[in-house]
PDB file as gemmi writes it, atoms N, CA and C in Angstrom:
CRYST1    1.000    1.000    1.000  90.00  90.00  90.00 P 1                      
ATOM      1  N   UNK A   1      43.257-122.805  41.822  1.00  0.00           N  
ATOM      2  CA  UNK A   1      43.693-122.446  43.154  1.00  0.00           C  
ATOM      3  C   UNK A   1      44.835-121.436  43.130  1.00  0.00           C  
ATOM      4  N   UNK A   2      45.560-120.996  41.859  1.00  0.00           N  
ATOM      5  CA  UNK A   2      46.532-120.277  41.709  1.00  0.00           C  
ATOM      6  C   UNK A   2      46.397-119.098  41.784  1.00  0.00           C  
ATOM      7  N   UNK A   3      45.060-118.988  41.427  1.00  0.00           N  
ATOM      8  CA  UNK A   3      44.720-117.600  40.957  1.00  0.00           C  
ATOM      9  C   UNK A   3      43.561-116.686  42.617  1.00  0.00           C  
ATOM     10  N   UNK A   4      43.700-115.842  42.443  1.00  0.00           N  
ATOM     11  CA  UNK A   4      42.632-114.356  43.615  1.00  0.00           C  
ATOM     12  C   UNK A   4      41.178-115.218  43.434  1.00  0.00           C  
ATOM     13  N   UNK A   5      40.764-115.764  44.327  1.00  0.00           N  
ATOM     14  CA  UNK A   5      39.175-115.416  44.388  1.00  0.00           C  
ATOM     15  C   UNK A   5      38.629-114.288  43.911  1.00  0.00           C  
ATOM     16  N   UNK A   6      39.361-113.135  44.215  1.00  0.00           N  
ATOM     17  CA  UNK A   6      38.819-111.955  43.473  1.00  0.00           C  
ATOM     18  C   UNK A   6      38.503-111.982  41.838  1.00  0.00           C  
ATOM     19  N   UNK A   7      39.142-112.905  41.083  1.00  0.00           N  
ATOM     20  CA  UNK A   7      38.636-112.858  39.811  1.00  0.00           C  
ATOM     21  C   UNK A   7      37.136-113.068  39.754  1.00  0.00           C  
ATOM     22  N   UNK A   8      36.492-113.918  40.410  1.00  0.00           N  
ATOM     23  CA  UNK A   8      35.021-114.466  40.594  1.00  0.00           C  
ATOM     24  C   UNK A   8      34.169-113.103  40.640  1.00  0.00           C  
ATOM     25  N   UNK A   9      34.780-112.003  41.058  1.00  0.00           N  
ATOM     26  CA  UNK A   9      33.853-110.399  41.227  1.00  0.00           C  
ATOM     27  C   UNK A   9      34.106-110.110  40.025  1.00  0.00           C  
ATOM     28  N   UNK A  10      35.834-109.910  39.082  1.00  0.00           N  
ATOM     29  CA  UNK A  10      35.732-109.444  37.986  1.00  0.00           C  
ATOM     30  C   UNK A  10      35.149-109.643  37.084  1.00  0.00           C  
ATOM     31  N   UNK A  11      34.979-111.112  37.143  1.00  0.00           N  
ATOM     32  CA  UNK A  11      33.763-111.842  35.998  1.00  0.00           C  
ATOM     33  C   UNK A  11      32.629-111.294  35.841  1.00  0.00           C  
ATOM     34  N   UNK A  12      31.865-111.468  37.430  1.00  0.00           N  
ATOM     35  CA  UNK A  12      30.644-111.149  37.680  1.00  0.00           C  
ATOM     36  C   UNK A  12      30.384-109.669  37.092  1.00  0.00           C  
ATOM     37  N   UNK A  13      31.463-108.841  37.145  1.00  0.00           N  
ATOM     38  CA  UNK A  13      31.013-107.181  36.823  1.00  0.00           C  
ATOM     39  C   UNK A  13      30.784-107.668  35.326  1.00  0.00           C  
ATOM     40  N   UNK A  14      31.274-108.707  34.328  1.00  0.00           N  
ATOM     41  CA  UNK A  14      31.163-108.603  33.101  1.00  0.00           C  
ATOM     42  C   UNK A  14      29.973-109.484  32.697  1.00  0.00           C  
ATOM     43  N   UNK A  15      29.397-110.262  33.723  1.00  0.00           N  
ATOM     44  CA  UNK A  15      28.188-111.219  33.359  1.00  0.00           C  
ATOM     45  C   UNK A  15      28.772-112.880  32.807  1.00  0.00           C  
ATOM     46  N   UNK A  16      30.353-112.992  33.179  1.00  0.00           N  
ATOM     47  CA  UNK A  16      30.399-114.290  33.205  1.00  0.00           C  
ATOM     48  C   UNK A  16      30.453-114.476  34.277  1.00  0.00           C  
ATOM     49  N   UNK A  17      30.090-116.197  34.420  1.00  0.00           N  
ATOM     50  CA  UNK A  17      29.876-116.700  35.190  1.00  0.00           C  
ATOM     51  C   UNK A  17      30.598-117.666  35.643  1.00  0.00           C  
ATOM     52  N   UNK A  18      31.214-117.577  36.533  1.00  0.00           N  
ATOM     53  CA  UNK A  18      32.626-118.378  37.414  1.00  0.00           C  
ATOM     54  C   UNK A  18      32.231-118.869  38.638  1.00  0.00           C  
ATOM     55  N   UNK A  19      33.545-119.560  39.093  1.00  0.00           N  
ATOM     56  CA  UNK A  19      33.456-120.332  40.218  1.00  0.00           C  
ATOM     57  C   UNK A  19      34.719-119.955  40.625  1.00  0.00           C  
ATOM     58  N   UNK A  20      35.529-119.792  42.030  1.00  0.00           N  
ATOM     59  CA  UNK A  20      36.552-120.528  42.451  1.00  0.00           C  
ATOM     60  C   UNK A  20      36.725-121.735  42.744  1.00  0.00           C  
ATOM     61  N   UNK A  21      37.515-122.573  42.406  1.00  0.00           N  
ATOM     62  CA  UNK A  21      37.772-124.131  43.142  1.00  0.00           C  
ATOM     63  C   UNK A  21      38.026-124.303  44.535  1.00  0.00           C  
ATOM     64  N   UNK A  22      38.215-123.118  44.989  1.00  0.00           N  
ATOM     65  CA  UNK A  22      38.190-123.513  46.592  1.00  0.00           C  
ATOM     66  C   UNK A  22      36.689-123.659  47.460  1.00  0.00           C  
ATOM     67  N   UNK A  23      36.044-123.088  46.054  1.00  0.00           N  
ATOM     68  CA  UNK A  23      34.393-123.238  46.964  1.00  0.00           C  
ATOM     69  C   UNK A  23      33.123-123.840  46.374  1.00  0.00           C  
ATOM     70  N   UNK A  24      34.338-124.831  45.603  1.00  0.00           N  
ATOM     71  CA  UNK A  24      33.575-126.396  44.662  1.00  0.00           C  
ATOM     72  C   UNK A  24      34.051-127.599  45.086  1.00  0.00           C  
ATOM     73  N   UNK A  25      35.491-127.008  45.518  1.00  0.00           N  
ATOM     74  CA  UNK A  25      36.233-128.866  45.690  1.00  0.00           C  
ATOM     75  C   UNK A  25      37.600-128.105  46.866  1.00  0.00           C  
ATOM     76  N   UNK A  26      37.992-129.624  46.373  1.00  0.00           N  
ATOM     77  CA  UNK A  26      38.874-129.978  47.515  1.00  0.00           C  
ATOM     78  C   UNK A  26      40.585-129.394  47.031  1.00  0.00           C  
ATOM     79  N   UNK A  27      41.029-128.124  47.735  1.00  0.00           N  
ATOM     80  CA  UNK A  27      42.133-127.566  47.545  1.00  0.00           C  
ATOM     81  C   UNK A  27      43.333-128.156  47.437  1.00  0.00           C  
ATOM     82  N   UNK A  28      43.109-129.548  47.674  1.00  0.00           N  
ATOM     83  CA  UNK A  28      44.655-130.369  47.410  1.00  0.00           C  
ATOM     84  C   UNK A  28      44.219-131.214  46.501  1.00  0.00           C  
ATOM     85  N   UNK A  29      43.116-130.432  45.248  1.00  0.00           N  
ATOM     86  CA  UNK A  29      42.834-131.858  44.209  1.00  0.00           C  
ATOM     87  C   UNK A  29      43.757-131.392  43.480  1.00  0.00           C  
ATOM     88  N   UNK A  30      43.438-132.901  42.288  1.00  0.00           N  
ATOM     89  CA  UNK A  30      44.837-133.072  41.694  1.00  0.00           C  
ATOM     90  C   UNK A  30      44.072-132.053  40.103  1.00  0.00           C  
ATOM     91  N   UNK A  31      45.352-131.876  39.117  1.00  0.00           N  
ATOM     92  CA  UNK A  31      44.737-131.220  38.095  1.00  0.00           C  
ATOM     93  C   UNK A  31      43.666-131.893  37.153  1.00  0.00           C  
ATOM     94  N   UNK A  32      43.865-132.967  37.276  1.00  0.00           N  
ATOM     95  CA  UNK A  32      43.157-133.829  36.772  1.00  0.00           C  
ATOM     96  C   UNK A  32      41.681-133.936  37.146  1.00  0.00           C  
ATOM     97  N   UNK A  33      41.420-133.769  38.598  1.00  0.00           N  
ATOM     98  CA  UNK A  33      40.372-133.354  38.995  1.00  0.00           C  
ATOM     99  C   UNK A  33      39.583-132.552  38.713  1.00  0.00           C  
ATOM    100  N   UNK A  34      40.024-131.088  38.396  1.00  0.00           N  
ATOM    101  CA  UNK A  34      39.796-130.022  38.372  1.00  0.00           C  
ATOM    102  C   UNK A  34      39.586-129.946  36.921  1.00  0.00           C  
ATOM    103  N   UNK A  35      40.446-130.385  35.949  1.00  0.00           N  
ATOM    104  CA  UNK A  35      39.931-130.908  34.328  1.00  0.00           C  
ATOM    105  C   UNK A  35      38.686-131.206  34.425  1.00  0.00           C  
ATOM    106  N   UNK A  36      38.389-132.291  35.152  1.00  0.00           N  
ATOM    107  CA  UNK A  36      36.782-133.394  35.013  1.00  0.00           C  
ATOM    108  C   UNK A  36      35.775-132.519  35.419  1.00  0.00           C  
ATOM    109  N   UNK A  37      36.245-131.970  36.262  1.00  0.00           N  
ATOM    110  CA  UNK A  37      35.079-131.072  36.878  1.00  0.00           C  
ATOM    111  C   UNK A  37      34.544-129.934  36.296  1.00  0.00           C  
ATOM    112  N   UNK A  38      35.709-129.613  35.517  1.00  0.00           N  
ATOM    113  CA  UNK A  38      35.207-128.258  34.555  1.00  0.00           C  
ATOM    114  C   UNK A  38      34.738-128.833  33.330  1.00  0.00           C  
ATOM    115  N   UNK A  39      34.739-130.047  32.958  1.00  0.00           N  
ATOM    116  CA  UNK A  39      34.562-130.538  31.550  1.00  0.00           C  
ATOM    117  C   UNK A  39      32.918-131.055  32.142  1.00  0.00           C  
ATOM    118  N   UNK A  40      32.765-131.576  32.489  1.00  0.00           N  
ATOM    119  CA  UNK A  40      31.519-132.321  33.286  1.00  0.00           C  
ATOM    120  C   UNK A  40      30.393-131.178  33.656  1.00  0.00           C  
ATOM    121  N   UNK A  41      30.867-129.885  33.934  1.00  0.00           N  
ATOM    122  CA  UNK A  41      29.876-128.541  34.471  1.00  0.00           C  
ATOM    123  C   UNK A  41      30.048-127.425  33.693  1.00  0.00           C  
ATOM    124  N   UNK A  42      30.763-127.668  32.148  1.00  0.00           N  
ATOM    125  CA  UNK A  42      31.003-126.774  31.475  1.00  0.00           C  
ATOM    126  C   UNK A  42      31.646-125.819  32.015  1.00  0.00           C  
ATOM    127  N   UNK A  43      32.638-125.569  32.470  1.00  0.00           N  
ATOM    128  CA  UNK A  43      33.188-124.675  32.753  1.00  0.00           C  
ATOM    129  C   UNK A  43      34.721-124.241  32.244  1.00  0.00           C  
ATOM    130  N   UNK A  44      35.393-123.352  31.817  1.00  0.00           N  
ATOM    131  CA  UNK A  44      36.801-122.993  31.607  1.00  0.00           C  
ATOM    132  C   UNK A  44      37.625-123.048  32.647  1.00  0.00           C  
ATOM    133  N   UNK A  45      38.835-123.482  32.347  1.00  0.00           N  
ATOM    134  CA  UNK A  45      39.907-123.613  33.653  1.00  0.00           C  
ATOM    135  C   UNK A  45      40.808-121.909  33.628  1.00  0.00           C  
ATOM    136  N   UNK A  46      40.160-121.232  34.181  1.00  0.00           N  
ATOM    137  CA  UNK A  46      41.510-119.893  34.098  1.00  0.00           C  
ATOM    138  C   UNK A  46      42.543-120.238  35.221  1.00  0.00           C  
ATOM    139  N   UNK A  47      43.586-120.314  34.780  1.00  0.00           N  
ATOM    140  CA  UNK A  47      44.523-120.355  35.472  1.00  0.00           C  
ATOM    141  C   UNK A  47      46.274-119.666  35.273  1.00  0.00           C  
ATOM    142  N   UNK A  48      47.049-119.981  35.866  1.00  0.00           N  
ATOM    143  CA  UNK A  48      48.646-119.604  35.616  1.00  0.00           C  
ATOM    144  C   UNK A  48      49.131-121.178  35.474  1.00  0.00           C  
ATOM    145  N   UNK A  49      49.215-121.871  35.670  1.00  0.00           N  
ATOM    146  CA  UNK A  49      49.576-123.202  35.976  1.00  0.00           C  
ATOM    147  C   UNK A  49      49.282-123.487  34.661  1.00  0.00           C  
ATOM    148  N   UNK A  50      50.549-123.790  34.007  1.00  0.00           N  
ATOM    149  CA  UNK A  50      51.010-124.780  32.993  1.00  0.00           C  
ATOM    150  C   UNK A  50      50.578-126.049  32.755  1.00  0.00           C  
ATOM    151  N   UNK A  51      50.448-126.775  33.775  1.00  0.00           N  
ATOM    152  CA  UNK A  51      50.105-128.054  33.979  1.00  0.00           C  
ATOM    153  C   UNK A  51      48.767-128.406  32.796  1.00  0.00           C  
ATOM    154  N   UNK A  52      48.398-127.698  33.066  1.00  0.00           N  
ATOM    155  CA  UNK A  52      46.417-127.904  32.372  1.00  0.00           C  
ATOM    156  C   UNK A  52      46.929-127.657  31.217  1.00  0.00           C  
ATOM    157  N   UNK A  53      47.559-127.212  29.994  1.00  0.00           N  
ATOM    158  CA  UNK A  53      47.514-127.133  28.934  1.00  0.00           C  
ATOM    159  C   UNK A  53      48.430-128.704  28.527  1.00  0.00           C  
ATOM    160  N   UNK A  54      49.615-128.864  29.578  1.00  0.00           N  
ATOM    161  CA  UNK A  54      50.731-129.882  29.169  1.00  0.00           C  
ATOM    162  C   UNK A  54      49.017-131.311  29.201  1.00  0.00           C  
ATOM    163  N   UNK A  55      48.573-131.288  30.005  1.00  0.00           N  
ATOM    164  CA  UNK A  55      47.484-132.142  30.271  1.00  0.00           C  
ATOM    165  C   UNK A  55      46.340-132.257  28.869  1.00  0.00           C  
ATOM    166  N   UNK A  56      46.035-130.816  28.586  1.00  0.00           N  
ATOM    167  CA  UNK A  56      45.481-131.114  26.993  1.00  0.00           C  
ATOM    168  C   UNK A  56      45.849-131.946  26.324  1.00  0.00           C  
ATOM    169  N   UNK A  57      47.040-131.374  26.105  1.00  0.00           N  
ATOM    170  CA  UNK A  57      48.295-132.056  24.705  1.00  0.00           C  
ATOM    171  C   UNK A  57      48.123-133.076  25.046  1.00  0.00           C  
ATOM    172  N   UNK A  58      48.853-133.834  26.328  1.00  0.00           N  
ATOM    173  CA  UNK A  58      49.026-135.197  26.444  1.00  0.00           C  
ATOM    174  C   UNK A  58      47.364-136.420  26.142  1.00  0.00           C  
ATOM    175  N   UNK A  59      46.632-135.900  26.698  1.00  0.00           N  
ATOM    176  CA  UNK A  59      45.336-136.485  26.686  1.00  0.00           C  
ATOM    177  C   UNK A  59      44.178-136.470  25.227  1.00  0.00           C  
ATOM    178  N   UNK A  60      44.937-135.152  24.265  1.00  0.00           N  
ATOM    179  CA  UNK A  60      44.296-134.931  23.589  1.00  0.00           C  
ATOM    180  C   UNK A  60      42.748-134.634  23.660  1.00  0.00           C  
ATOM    181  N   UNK A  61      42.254-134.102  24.512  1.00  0.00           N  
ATOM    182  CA  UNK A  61      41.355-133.956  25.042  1.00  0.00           C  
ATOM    183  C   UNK A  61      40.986-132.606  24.172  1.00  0.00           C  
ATOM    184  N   UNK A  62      39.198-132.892  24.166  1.00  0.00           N  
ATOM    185  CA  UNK A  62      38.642-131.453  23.438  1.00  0.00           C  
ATOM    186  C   UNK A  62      37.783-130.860  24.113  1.00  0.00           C  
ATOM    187  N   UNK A  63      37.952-130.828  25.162  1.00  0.00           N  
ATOM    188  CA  UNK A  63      37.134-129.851  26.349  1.00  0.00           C  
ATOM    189  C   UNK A  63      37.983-130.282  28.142  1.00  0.00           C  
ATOM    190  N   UNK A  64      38.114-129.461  28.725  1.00  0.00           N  
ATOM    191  CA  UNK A  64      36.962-127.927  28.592  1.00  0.00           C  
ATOM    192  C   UNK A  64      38.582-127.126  27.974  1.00  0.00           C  
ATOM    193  N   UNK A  65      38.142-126.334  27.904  1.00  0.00           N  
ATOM    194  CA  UNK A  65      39.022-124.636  27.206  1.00  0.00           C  
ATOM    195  C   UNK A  65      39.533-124.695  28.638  1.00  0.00           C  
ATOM    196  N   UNK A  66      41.005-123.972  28.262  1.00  0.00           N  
ATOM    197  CA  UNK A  66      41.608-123.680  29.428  1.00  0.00           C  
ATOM    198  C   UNK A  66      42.062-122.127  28.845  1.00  0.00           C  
ATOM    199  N   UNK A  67      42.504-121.003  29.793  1.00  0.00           N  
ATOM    200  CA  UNK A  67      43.049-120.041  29.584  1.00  0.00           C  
ATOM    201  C   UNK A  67      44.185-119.528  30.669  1.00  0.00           C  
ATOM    202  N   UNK A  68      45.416-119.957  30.060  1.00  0.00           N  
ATOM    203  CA  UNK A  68      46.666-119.450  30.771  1.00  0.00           C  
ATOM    204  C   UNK A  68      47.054-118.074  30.786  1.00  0.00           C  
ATOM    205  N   UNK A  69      47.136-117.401  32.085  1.00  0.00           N  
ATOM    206  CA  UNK A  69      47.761-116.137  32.092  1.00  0.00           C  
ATOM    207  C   UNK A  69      49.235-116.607  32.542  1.00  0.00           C  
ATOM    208  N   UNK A  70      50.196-116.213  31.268  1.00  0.00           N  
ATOM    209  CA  UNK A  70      51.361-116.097  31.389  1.00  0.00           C  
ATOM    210  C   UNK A  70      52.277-114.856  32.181  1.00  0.00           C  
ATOM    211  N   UNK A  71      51.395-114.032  33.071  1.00  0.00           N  
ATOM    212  CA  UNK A  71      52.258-112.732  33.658  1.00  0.00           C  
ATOM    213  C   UNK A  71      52.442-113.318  34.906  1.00  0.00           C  
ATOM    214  N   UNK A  72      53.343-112.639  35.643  1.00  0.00           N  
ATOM    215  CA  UNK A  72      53.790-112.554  36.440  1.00  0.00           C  
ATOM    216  C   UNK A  72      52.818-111.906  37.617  1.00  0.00           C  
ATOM    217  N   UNK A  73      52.547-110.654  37.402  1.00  0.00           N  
ATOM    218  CA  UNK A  73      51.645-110.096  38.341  1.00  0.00           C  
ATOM    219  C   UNK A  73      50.149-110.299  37.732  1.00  0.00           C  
ATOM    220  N   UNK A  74      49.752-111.128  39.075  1.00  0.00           N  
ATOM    221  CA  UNK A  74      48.547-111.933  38.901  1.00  0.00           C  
ATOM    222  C   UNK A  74      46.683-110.953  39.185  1.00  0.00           C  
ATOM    223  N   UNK A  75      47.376-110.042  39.938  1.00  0.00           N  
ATOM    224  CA  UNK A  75      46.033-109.579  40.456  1.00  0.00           C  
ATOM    225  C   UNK A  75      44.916-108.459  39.164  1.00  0.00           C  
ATOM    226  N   UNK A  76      43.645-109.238  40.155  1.00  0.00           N  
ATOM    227  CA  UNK A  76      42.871-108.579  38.897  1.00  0.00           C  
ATOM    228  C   UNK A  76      42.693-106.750  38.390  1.00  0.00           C  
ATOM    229  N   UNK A  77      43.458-106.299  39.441  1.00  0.00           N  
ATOM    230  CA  UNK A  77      43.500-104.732  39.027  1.00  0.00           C  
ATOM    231  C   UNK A  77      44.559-104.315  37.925  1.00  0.00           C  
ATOM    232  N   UNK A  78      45.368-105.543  38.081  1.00  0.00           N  
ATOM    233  CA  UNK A  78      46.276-105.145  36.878  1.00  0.00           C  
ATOM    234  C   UNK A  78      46.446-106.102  35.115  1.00  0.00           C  
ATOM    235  N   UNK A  79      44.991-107.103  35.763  1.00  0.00           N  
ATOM    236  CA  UNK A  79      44.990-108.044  34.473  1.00  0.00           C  
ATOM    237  C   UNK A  79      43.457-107.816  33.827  1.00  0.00           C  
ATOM    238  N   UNK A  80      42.625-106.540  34.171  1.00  0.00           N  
ATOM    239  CA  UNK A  80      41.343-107.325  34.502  1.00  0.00           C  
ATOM    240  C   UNK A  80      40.894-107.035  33.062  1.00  0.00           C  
ATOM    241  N   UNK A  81      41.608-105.570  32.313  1.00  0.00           N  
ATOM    242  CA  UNK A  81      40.995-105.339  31.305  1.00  0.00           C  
ATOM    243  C   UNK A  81      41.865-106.046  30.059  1.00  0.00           C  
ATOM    244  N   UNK A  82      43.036-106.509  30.443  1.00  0.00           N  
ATOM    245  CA  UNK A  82      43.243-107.768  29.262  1.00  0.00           C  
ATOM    246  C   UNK A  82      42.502-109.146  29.379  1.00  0.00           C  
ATOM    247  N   UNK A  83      42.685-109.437  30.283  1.00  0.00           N  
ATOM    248  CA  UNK A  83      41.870-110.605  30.394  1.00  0.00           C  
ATOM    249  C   UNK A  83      40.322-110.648  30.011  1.00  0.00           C  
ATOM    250  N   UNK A  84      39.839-109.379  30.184  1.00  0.00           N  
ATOM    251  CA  UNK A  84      38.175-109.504  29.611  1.00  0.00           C  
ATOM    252  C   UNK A  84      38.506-108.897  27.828  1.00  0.00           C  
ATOM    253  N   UNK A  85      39.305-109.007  27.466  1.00  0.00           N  
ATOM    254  CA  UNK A  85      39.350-108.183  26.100  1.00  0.00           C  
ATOM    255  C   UNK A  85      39.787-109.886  25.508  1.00  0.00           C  
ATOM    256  N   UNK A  86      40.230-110.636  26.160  1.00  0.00           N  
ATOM    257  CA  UNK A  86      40.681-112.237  25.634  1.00  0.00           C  
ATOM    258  C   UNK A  86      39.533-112.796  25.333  1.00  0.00           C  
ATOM    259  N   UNK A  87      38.859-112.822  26.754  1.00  0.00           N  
ATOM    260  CA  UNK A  87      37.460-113.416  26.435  1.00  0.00           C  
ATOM    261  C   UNK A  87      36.208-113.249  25.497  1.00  0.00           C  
ATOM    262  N   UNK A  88      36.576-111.641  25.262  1.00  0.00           N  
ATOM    263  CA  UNK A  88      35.344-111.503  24.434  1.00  0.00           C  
ATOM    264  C   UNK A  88      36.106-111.594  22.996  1.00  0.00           C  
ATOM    265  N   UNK A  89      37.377-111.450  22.541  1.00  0.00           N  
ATOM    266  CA  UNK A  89      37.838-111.953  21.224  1.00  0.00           C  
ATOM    267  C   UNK A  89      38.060-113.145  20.660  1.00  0.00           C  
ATOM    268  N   UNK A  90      38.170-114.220  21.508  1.00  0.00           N  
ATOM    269  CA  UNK A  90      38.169-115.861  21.582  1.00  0.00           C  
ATOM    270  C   UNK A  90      36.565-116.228  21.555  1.00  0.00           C  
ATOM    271  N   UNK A  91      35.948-115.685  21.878  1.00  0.00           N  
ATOM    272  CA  UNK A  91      34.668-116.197  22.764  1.00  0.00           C  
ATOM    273  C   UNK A  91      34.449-117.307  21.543  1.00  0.00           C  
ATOM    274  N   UNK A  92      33.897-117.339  20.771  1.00  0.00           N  
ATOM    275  CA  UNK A  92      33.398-118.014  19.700  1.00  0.00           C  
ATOM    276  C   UNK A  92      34.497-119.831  19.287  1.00  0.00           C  
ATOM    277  N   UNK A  93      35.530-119.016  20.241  1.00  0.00           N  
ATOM    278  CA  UNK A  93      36.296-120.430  20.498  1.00  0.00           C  
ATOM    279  C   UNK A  93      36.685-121.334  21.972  1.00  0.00           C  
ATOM    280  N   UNK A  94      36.607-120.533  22.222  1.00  0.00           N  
ATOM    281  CA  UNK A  94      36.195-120.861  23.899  1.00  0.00           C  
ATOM    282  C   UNK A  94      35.351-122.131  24.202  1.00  0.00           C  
ATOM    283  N   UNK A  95      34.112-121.549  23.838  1.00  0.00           N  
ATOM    284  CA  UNK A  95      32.694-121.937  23.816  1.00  0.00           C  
ATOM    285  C   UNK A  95      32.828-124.043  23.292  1.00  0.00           C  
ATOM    286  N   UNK A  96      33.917-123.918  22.139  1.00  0.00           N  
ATOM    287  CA  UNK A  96      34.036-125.155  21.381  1.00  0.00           C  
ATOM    288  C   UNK A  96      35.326-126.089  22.366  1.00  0.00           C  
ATOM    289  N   UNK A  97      36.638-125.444  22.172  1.00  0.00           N  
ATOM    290  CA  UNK A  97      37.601-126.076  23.083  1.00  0.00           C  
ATOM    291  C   UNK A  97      38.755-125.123  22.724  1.00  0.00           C  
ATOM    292  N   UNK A  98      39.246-124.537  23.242  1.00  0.00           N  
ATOM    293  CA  UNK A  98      40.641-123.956  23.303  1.00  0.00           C  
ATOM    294  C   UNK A  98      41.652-123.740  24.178  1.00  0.00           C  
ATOM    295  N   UNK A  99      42.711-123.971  23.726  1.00  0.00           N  
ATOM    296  CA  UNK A  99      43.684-123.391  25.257  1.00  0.00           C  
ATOM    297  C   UNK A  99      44.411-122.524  24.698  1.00  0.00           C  
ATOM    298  N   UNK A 100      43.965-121.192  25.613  1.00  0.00           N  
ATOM    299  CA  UNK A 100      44.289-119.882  25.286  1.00  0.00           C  
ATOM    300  C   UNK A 100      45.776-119.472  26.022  1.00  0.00           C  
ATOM    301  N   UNK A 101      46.702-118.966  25.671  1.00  0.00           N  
ATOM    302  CA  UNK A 101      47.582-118.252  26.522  1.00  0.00           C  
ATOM    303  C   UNK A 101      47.987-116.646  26.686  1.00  0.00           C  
ATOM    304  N   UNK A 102      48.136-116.236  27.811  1.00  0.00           N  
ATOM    305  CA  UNK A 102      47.976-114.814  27.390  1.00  0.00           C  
ATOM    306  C   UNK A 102      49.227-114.398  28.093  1.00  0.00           C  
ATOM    307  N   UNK A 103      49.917-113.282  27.624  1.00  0.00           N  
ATOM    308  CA  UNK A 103      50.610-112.554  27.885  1.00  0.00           C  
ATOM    309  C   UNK A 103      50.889-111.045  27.739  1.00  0.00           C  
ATOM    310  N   UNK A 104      51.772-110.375  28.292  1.00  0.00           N  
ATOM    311  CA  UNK A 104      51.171-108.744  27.847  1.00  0.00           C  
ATOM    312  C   UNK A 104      51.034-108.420  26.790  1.00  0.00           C  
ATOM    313  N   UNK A 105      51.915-109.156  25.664  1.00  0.00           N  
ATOM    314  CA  UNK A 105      52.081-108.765  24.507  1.00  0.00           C  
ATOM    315  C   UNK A 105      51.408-109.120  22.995  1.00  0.00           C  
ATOM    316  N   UNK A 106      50.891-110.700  23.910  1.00  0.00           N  
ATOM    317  CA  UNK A 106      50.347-111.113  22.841  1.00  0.00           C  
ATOM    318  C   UNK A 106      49.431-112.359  23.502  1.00  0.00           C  
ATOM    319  N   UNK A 107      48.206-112.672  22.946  1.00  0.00           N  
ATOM    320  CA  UNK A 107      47.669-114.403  23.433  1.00  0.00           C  
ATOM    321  C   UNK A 107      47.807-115.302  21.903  1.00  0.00           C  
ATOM    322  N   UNK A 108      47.896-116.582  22.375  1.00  0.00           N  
ATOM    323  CA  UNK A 108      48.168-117.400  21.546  1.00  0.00           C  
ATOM    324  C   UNK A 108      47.183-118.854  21.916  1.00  0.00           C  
ATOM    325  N   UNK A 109      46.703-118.913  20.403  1.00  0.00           N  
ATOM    326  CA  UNK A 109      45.534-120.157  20.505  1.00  0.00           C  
ATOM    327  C   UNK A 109      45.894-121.091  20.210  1.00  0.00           C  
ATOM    328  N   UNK A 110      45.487-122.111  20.554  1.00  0.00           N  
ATOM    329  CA  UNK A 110      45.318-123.870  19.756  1.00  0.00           C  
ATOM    330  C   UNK A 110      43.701-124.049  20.369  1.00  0.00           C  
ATOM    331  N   UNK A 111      43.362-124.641  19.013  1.00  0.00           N  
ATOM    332  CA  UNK A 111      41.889-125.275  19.408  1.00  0.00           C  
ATOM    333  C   UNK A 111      41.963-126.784  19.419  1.00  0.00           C  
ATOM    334  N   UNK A 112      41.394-127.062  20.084  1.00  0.00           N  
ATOM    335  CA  UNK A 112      40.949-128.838  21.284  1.00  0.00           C  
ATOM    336  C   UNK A 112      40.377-129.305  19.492  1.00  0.00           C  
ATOM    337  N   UNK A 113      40.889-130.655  20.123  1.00  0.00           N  
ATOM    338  CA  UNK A 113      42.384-131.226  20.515  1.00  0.00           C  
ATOM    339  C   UNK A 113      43.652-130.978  20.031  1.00  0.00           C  
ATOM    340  N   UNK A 114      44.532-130.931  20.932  1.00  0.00           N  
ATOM    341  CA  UNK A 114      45.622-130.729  20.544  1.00  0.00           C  
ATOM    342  C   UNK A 114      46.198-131.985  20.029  1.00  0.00           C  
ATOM    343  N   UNK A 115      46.473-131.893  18.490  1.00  0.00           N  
ATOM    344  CA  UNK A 115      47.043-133.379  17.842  1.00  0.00           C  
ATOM    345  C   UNK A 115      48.810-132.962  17.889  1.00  0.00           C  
ATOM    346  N   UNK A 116      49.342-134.521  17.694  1.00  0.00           N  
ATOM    347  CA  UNK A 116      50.880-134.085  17.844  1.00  0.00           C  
ATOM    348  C   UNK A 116      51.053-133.977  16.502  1.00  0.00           C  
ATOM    349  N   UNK A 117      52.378-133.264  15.992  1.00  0.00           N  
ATOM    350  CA  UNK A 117      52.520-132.629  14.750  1.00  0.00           C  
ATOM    351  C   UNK A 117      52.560-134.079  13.732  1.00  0.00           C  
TER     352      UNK A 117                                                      
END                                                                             
């Protein structure tokens, strides 16, 4: 819910296949919700919201992949060609369980589950 509906077009120009959560479920669900639902329909959580990765860790959970954009400016005209350059360099981990984080400078992986040290 954090993120432009408009990402759902950027995808589409690349042939993935997305959803927004505002036009699957219920906009005041909890993250937890939104976990089950993407784990249950195969789907990745893209989001900004921290929450979903702290939720990995804690649960140890190995699906679904989440991918955090760590910037500030959210919109897809100014994220669209990092963000599709993430996806297609992860892909092969994605696919299994990862929570990706991205930032301008750099993305950073852990693959599902996240065990404590």
């Amino acid at each position: 819910m954090n993120l432009s509906p408009e990402w759902t077009q950027v995808f589409d120009r690349y042939g993935i296949q997305s959803v927004h959560w505002s036009t699957v479920g219920d906009p005041a669900a909890t993250d937890r919700v939104i976990m089950n639902w993407a784990k249950i329909n195969g789907y990745v959580v893209f989001t900004h919201d921290l929450d979903f990765g702290a939720i990995l860790a804690a649960t140890q959970a190995d699906s679904p992949s989440v991918i955090q954009v760590r910037i500030q400016d959210l919109l897809p005209a100014n994220l669209e060609s990092l963000v599709i350059q993430v996806l297609r360099q992860y892909e092969s981990i994605i696919l299994p369980g990862a929570l990706i984080a991205v930032d301008q400078n750099r993305s950073r992986v852990r693959i599902l589950p996240i065990t404590p040290p």
